[in-house]
C-alpha positions in Angstrom: -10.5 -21.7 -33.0 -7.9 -23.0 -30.1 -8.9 -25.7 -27.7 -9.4 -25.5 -24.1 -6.1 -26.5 -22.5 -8.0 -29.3 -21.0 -10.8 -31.0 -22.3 -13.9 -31.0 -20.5 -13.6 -34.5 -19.5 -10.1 -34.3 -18.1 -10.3 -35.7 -14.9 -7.6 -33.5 -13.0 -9.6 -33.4 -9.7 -8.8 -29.6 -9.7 -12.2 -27.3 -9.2 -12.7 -24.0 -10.1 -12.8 -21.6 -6.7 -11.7 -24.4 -4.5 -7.9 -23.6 -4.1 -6.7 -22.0 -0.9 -5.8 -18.2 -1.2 -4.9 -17.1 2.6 -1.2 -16.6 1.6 -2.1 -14.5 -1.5 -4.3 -12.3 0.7 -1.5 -11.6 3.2 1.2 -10.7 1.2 -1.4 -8.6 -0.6 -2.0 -6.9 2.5 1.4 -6.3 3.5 1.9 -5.1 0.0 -1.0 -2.7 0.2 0.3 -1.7 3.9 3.8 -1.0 2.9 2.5 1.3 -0.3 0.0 3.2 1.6 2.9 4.2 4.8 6.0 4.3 2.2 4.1 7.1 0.2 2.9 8.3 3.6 6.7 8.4 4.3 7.8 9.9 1.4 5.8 12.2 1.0 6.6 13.6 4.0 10.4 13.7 4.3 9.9 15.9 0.7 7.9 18.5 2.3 10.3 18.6 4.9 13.4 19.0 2.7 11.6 21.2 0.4 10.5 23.4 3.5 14.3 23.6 4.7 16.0 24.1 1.2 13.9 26.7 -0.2 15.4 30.1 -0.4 14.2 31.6 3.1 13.3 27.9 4.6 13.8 27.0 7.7 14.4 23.7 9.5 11.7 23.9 12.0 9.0 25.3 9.8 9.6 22.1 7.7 9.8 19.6 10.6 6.5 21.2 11.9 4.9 20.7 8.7 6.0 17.0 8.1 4.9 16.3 11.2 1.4 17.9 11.1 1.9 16.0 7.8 2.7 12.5 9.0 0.0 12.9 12.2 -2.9 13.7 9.6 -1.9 11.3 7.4 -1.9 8.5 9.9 -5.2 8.8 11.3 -6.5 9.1 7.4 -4.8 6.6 6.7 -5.4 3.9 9.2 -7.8 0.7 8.7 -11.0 0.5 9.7 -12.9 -1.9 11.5 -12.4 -5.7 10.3 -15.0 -7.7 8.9 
């Protein structure tokens, strides 16, 4: 069987848990934030386009529904209250 990478005695003055993670927690955040409206985004603008480019589409019908779109999806969408 392998051995630990350090031995239980190593005196490396780290501890488990005691490292400090605020940086990792806001750029997962953002990263979660930036998903979450992207797709939002996305999906959006392709309902749109589809809407205009089908055979019989029409610009406004499209914008309407992207919009309707976008307007539900932000208040879905939006955080809650903070701890």
């Amino acid at each position: 069987m392998a051995d630990p990478h350090h031995a239980p005695d190593a005196h490396d003055g780290y501890v488990r848990g005691s490292q400090e993670i605020s940086e990792q927690n806001q750029t997962f955040t953002a990263f979660m934030g930036l998903t979450k409206w992207g797709s939002l985004i996305i999906a959006a603008l392709l309902m749109f386009l589809v809407l205009w480019f089908q055979p019989g589409g029409s610009f406004v019908g499209g914008a309407i529904v992207a919009f309707v779109m976008l307007v539900g999806g932000f208040f879905f969408l939006k955080s809650g209250k903070k701890h």
